[in-house]
Backbone as a chain_set.jsonl record, in Angstrom:
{"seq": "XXXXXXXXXXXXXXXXXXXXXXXXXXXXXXXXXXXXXXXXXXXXXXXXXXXXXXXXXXXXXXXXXXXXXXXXXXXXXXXXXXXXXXXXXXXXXXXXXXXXXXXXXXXXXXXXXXXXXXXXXXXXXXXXXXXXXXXXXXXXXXXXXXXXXXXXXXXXXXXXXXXXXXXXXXXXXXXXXXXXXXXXXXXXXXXXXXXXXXXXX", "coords": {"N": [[0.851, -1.202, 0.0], [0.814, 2.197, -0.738], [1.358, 4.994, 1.501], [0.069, 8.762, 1.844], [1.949, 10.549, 0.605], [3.785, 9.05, -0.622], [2.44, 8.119, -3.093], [1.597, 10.125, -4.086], [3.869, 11.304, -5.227], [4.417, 8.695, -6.838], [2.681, 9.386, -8.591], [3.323, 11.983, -9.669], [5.731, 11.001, -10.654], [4.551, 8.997, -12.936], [3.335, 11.104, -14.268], [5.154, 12.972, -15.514], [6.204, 10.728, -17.198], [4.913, 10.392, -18.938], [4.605, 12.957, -20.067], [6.844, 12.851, -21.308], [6.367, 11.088, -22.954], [4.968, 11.691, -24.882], [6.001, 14.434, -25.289], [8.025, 13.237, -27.055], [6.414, 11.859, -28.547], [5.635, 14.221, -30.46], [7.684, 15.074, -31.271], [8.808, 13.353, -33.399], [6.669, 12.978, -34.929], [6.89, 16.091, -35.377], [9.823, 15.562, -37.029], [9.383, 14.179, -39.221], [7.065, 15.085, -40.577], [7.704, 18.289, -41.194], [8.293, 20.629, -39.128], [8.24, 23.389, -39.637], [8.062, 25.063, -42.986], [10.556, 24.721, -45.301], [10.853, 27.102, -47.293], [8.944, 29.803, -47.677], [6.37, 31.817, -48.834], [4.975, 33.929, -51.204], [4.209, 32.503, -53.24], [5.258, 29.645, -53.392], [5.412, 26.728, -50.779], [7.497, 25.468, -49.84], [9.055, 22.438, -48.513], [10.735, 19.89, -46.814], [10.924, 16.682, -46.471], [10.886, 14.0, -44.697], [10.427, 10.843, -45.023], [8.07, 10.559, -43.863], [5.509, 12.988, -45.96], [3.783, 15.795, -45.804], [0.719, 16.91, -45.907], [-0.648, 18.21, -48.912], [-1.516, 21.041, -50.103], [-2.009, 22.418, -52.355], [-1.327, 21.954, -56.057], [1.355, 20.488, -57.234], [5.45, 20.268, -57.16], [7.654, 17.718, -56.871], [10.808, 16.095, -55.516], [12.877, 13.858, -55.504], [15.577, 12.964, -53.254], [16.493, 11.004, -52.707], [17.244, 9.861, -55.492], [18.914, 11.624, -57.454], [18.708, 14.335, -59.872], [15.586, 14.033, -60.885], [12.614, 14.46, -61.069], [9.278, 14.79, -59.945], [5.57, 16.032, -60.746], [2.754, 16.695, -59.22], [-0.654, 16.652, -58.456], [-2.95, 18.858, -56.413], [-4.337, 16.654, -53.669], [-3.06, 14.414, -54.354], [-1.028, 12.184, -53.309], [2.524, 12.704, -51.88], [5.697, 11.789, -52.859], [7.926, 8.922, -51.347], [7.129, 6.663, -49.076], [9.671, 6.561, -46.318], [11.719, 7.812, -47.835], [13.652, 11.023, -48.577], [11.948, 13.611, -49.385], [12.171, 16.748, -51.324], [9.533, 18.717, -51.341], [7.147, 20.912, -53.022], [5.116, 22.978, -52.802], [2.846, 24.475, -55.543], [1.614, 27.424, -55.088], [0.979, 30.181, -56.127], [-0.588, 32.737, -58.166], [-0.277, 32.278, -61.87], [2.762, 33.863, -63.245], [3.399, 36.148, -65.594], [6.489, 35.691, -67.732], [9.345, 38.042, -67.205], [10.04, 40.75, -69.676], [12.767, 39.99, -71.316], [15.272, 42.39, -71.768], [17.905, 42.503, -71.574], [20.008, 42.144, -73.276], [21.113, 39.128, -73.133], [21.171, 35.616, -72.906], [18.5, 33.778, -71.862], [18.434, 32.176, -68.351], [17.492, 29.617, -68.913], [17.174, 27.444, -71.754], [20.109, 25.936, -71.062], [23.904, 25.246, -71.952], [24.454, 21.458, -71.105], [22.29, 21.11, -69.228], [18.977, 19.794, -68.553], [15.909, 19.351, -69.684], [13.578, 18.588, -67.798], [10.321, 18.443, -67.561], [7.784, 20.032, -68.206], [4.795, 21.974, -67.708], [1.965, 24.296, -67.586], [2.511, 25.69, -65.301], [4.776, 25.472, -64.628], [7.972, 25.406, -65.51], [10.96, 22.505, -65.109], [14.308, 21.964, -64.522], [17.144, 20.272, -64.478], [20.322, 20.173, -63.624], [24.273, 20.246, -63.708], [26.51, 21.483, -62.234], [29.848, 22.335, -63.979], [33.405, 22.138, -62.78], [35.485, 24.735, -63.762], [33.918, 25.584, -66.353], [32.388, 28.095, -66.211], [28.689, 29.563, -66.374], [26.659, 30.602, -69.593], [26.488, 34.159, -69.323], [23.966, 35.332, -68.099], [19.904, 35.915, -67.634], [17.778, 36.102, -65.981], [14.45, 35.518, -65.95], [12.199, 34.531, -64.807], [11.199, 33.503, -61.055], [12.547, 31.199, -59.384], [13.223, 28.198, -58.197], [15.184, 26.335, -56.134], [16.649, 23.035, -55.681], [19.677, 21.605, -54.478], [21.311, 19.147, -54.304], [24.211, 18.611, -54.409], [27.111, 19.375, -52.638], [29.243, 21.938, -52.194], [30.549, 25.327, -53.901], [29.336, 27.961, -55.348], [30.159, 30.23, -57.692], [28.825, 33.51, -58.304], [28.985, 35.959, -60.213], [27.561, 39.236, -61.635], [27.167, 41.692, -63.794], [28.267, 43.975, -63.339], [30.56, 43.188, -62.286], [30.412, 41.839, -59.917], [31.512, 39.518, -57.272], [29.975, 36.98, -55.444], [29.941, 34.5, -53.325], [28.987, 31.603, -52.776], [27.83, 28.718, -50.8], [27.111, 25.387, -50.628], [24.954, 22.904, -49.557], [23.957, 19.666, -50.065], [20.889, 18.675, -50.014], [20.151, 21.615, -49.452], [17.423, 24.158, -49.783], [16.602, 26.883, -51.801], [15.142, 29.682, -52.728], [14.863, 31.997, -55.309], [14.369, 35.305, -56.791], [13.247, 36.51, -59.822], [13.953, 38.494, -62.397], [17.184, 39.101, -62.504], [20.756, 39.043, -63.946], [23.609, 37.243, -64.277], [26.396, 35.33, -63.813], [27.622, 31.902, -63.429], [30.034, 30.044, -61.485], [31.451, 26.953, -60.307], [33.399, 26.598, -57.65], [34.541, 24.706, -56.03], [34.153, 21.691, -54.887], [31.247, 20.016, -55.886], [28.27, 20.568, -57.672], [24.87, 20.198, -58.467], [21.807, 20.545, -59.529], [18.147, 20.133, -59.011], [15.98, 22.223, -60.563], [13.12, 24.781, -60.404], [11.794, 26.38, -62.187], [9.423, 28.67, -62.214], [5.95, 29.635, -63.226]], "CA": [[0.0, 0.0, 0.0], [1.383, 3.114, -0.382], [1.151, 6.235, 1.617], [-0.209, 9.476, 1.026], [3.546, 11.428, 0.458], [4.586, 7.866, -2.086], [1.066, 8.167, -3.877], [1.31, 11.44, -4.947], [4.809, 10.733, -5.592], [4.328, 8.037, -8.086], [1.53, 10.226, -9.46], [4.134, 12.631, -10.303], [6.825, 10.099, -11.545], [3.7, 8.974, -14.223], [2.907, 12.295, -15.148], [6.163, 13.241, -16.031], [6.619, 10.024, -17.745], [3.372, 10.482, -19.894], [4.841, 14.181, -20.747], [8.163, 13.051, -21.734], [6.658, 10.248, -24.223], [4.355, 12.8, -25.186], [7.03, 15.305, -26.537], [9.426, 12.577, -27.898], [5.826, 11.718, -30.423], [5.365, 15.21, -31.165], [8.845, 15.28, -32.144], [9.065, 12.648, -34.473], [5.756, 14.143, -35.812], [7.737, 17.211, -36.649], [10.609, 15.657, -38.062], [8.536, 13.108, -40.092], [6.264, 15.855, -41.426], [8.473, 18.84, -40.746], [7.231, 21.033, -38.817], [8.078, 24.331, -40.545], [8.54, 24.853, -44.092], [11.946, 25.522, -45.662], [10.467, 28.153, -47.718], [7.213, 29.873, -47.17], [6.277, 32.915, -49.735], [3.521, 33.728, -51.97], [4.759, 31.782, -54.728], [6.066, 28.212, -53.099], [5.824, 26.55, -49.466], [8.778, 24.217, -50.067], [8.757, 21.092, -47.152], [11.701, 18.882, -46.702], [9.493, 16.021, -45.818], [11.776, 12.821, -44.497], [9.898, 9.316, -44.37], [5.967, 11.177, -44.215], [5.291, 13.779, -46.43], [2.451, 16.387, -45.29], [-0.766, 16.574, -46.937], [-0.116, 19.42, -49.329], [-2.614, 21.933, -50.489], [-1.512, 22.794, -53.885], [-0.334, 21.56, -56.491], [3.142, 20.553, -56.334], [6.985, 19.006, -57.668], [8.549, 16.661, -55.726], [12.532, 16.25, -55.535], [13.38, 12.522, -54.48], [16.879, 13.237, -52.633], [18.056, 9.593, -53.053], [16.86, 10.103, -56.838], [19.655, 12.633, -58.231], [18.261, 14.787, -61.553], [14.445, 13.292, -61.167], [11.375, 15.092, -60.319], [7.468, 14.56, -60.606], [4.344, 17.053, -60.992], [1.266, 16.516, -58.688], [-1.595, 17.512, -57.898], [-3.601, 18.961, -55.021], [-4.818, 15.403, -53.259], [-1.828, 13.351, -54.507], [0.511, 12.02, -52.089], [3.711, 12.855, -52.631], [7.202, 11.165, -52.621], [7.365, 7.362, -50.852], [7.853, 5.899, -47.386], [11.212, 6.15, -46.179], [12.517, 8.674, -49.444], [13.606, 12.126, -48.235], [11.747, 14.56, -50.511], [11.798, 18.223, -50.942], [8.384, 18.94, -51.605], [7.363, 22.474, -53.443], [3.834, 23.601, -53.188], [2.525, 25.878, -56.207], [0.479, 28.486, -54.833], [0.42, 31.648, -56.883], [-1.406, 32.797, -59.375], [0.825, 32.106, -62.986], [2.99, 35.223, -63.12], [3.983, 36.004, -67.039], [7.785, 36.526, -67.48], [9.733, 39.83, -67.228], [10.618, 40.797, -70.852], [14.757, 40.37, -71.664], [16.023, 43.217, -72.269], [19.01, 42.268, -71.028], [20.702, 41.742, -74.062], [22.001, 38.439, -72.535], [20.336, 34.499, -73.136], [17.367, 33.468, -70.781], [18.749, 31.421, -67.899], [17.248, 28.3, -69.304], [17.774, 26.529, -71.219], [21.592, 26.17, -71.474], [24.83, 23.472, -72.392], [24.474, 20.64, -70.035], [20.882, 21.473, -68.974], [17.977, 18.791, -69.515], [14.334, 19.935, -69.219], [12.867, 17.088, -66.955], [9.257, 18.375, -67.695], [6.836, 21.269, -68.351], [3.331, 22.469, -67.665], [1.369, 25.381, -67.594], [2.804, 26.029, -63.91], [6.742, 25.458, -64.188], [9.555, 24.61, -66.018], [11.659, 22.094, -64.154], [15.652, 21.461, -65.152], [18.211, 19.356, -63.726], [21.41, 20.928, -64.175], [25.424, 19.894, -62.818], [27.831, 22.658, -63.1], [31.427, 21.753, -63.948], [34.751, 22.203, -62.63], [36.236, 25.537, -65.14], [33.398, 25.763, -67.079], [31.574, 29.369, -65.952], [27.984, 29.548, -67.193], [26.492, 31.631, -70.07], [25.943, 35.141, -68.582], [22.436, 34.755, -68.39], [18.77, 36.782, -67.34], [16.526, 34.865, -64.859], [12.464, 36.209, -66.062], [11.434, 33.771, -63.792], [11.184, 32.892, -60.241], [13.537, 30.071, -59.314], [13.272, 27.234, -56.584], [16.653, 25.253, -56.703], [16.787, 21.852, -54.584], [20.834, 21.449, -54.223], [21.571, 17.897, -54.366], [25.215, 17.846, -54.184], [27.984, 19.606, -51.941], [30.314, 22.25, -52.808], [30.651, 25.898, -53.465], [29.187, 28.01, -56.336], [30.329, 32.028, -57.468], [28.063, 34.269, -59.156], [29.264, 37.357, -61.241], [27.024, 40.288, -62.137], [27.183, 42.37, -64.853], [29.377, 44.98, -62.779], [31.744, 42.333, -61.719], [30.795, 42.082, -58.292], [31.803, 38.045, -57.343], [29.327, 36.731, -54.4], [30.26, 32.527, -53.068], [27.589, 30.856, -52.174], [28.105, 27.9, -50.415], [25.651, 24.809, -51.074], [25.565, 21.028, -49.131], [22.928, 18.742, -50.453], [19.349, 19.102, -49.766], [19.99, 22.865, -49.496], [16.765, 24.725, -51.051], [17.014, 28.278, -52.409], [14.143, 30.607, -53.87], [15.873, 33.12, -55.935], [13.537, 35.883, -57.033], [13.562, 37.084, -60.95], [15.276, 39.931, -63.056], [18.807, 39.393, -61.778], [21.67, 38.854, -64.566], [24.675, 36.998, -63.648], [27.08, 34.081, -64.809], [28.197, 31.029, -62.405], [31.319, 29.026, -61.795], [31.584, 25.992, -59.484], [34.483, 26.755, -57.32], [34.751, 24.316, -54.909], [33.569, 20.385, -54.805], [30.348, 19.298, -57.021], [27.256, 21.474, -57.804], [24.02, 19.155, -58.902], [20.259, 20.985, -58.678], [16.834, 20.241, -59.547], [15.819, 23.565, -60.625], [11.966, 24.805, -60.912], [11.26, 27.674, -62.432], [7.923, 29.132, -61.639], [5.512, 30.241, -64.692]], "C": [[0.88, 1.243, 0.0], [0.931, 4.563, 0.097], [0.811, 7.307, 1.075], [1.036, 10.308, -0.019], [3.941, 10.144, -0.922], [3.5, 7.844, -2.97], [1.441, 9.432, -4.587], [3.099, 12.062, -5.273], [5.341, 10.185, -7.591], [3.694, 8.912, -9.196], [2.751, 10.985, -10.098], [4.907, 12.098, -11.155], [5.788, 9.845, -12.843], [3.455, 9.763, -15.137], [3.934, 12.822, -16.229], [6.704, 12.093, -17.334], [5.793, 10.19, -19.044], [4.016, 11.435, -20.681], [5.83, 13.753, -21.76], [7.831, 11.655, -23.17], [5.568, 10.976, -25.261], [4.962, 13.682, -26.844], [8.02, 14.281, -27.17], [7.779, 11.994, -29.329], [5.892, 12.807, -30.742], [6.992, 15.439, -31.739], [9.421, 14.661, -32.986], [7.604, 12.697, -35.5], [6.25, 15.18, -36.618], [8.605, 16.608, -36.988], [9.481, 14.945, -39.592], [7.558, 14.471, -40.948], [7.143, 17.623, -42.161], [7.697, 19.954, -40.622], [7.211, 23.087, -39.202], [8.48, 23.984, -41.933], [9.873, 25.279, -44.297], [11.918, 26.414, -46.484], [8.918, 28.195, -47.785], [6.966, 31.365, -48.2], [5.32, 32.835, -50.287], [3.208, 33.298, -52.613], [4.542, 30.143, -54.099], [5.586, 27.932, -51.131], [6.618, 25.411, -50.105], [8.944, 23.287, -48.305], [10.093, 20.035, -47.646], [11.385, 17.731, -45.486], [10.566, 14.657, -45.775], [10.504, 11.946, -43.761], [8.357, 9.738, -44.842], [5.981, 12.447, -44.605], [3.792, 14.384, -45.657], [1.747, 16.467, -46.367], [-0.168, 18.379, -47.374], [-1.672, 20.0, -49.574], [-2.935, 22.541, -51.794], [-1.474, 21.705, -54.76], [1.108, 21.034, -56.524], [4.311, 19.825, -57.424], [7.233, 18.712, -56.223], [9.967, 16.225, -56.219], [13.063, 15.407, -54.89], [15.005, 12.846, -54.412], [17.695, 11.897, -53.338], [17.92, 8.868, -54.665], [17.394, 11.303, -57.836], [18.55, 12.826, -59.22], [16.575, 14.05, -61.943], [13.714, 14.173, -60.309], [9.98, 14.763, -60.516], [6.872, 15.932, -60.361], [3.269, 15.982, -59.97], [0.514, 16.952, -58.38], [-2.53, 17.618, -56.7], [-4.504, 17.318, -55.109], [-4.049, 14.098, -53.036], [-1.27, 13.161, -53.917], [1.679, 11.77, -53.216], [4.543, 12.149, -52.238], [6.793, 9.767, -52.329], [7.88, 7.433, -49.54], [8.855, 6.212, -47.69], [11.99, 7.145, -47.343], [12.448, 10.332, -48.184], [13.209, 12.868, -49.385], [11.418, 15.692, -50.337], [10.446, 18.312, -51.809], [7.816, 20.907, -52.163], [5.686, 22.589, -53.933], [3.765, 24.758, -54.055], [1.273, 26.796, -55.61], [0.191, 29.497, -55.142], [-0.046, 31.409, -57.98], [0.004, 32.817, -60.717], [1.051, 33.655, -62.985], [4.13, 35.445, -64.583], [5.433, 36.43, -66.696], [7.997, 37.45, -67.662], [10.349, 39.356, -68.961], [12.1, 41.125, -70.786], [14.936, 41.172, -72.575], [17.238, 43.503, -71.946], [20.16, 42.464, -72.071], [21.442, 40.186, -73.789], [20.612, 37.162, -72.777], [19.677, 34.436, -71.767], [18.541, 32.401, -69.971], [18.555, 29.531, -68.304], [16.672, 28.161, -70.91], [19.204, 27.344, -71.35], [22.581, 24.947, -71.634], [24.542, 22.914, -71.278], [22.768, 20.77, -69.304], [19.932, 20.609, -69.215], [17.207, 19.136, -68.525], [13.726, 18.614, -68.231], [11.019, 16.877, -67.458], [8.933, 20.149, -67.708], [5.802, 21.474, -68.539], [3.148, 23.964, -67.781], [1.812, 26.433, -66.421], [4.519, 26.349, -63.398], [7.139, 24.708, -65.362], [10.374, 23.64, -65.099], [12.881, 21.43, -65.045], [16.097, 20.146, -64.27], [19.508, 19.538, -64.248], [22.869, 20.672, -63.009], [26.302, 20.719, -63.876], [29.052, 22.129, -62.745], [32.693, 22.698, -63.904], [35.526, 23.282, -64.227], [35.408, 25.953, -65.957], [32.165, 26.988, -66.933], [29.871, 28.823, -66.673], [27.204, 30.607, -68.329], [26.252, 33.08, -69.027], [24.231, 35.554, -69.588], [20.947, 35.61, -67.655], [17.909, 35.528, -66.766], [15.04, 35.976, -65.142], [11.872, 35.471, -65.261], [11.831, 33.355, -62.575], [11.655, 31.471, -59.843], [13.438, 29.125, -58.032], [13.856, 25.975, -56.814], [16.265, 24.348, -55.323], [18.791, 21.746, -54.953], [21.23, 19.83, -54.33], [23.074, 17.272, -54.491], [26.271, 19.229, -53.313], [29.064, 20.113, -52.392], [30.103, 24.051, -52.909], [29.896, 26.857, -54.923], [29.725, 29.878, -56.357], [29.743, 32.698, -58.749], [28.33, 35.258, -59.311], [28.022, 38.324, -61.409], [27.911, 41.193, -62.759], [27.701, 43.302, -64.574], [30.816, 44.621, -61.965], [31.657, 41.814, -60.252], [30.356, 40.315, -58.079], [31.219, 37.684, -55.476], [29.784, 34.598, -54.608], [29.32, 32.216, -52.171], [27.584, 29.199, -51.839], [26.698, 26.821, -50.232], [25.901, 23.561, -50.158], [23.711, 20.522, -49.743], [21.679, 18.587, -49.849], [19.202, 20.796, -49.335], [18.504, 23.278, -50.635], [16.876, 26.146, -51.127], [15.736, 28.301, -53.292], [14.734, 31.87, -54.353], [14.551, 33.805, -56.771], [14.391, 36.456, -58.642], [13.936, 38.344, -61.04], [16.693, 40.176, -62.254], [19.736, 38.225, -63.897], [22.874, 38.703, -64.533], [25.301, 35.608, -64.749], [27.237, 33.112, -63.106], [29.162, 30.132, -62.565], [31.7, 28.538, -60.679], [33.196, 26.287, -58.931], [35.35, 25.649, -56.227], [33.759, 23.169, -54.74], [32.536, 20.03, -55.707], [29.353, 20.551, -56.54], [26.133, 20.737, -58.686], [22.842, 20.129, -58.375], [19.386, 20.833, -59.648], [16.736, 21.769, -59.526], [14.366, 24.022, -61.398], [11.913, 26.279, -61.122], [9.392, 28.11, -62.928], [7.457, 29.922, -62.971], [4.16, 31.473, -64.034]], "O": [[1.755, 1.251, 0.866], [0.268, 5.285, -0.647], [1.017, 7.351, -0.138], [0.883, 10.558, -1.214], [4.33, 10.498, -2.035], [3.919, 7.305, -3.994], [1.518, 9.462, -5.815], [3.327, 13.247, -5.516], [5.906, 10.597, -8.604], [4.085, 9.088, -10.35], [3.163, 10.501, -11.152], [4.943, 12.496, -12.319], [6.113, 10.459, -13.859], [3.341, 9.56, -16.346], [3.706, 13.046, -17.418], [7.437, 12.463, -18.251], [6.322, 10.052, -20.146], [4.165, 11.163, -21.873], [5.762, 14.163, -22.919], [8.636, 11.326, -24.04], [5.52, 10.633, -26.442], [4.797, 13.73, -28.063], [8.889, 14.781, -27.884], [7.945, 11.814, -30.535], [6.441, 12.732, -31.842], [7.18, 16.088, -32.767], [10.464, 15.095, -33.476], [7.638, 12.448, -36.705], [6.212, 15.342, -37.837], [8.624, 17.112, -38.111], [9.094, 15.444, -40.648], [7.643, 14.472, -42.176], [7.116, 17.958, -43.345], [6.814, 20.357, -41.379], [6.253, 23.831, -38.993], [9.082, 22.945, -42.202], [10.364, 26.137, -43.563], [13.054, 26.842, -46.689], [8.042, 27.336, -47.88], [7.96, 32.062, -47.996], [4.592, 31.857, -50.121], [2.027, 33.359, -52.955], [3.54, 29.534, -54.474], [5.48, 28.886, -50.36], [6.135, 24.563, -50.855], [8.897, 23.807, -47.19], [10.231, 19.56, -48.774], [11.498, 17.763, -44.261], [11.044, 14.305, -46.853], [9.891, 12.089, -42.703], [7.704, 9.375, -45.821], [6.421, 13.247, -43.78], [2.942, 13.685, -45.106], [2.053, 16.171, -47.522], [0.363, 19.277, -46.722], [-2.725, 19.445, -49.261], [-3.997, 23.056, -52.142], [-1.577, 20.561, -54.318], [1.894, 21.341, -55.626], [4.029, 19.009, -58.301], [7.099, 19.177, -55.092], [10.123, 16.029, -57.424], [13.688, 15.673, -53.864], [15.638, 12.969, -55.461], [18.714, 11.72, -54.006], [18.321, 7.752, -54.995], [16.722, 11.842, -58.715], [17.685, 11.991, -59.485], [16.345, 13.605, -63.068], [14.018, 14.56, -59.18], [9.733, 14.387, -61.662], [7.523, 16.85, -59.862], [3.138, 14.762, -60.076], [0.769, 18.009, -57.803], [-2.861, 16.621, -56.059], [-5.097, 16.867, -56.09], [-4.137, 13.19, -52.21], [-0.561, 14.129, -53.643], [1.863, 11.252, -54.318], [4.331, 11.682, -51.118], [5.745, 9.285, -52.758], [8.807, 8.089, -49.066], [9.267, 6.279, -48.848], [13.171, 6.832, -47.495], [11.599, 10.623, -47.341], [13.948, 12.869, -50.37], [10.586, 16.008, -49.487], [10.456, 17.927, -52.978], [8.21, 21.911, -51.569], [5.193, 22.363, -55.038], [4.302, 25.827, -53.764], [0.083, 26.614, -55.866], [-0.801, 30.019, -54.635], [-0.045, 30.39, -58.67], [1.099, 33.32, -60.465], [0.19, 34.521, -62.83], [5.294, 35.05, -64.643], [5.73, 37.203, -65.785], [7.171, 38.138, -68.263], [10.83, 38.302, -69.378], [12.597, 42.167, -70.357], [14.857, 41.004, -73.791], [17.68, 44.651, -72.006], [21.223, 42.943, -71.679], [22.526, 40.108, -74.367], [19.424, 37.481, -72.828], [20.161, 34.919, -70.743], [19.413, 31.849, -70.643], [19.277, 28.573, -68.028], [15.688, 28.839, -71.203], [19.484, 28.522, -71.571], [22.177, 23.795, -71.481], [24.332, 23.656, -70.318], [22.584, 19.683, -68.756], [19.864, 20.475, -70.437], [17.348, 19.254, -67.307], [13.705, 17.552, -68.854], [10.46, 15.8, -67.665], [9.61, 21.113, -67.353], [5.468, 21.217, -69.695], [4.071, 24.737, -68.036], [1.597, 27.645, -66.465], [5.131, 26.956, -62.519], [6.708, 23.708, -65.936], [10.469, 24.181, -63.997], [12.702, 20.641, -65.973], [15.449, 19.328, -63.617], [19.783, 19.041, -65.34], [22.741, 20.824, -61.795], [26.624, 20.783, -65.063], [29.376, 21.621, -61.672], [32.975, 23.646, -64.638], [35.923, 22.829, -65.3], [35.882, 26.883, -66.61], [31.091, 26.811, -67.507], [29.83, 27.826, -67.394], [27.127, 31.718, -67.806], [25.794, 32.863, -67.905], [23.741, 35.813, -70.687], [21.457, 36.072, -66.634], [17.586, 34.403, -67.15], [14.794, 37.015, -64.528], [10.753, 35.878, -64.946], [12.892, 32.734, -62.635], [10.858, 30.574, -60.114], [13.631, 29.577, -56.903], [13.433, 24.959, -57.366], [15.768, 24.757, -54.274], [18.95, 21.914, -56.162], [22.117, 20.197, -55.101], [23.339, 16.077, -54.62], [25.8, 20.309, -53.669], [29.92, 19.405, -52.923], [29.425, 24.419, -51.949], [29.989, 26.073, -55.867], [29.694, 30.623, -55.377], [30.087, 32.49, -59.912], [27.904, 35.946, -58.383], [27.115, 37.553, -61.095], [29.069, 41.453, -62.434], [27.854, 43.981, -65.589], [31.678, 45.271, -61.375], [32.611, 41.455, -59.563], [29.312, 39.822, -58.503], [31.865, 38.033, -54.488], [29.856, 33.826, -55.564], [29.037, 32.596, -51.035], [27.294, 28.46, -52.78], [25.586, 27.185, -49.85], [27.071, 23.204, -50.015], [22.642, 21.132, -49.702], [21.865, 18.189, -48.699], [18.114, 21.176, -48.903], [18.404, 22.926, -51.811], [17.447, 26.579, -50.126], [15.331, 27.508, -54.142], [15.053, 32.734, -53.536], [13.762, 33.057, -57.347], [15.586, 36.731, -58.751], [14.192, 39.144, -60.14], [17.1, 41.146, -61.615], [19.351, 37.274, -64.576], [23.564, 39.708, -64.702], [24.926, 35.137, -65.823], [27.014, 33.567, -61.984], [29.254, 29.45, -63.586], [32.263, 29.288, -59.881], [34.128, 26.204, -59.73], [36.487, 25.796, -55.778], [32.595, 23.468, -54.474], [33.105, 19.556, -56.69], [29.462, 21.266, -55.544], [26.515, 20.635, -59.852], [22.768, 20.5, -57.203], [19.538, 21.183, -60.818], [17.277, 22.473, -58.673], [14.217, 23.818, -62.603], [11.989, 27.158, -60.263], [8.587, 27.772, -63.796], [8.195, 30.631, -63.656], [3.533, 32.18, -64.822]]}, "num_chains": 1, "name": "protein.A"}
């Protein structure tokens, strides 16, 4: 039997025990779903969704991690990615936003050498593009809204059209929304450079 002082005791020891298995589900809830987005804007909520993807709301691409240079299209209802697959997930949620006209004098960012279209709708363009060791890229005009998945580890340096040299450092599942009308070149400086790359219509 136990006393009143070891009763309300135990009680405590339970409670605490309850709490603590509590927060260890809600925390494999958030990783498993994740519990913010990795980009959130008016355009994209981008989700780096490991094992259980969240129920999306949009439209969407999906960016299987352990699936280099491969993407799908889905749509609001669809489950995305698979069990067990880490996938960056990229809700469309704006309204289609026509491109800025190049007057750049300078080629559209996409396509370009080495470049392969993966797919295209009414909603996005989506590349898959690995920049190489020496080989700069055209100096080039972005008209569209950009949402890079990273997929490999290494360092990248972007030029503008007044010379001014920014390094941008990348590791694998890095995502990046890069907003249109910018005109620059790029040249892998440092280990491998591999990205799904959606450009927003």
């Amino acid at each position: 039997m136990y006393n009143q002082p070891m009763l309300k005791t135990a009680l405590r020891a339970a409670a605490l025990s309850l709490a603590a298995m509590s927060l260890g589900a809600l925390s494999l809830g958030a990783l498993s779903y994740g519990a913010e987005p990795a980009i959130d804007n008016d355009r994209v909520t981008a989700w780096d969704a490991s094992g259980v993807a969240p129920p999306v709301q949009h439209d969407f691409v999906a960016v299987p991690l352990s699936r280099k240079g491969t993407a799908s299209f889905g749509h609001k209802g669809d489950k995305p990615g698979k069990a067990g697959e880490r996938t960056v997930i990229v809700e469309l949620k704006g309204p289609p936003l026509p491109p800025l006209a190049n007057t750049s004098g300078y080629p559209l960012a996409f396509p370009r050498p080495h470049a392969k279209k993966l797919f295209e709708n009414d909603q996005v363009v989506v590349w898959d593009y690995a920049w190489r060791p020496g080989q700069p890229s055209p100096m080039h005009f972005h008209d569209k809204d950009t949402l890079v998945v990273f997929e490999a580890t290494g360092a990248l340096q972007s030029t503008t059209l007044d010379g001014k040299n920014t390094v941008n450092e990348t590791k694998s599942g890095d995502i990046r929304f890069n907003k249109r009308d910018r005109t620059h070149t790029e040249l892998l400086v440092r280990g491998h450079a591999h990205a799904v790359i959606t450009e927003l219509k």
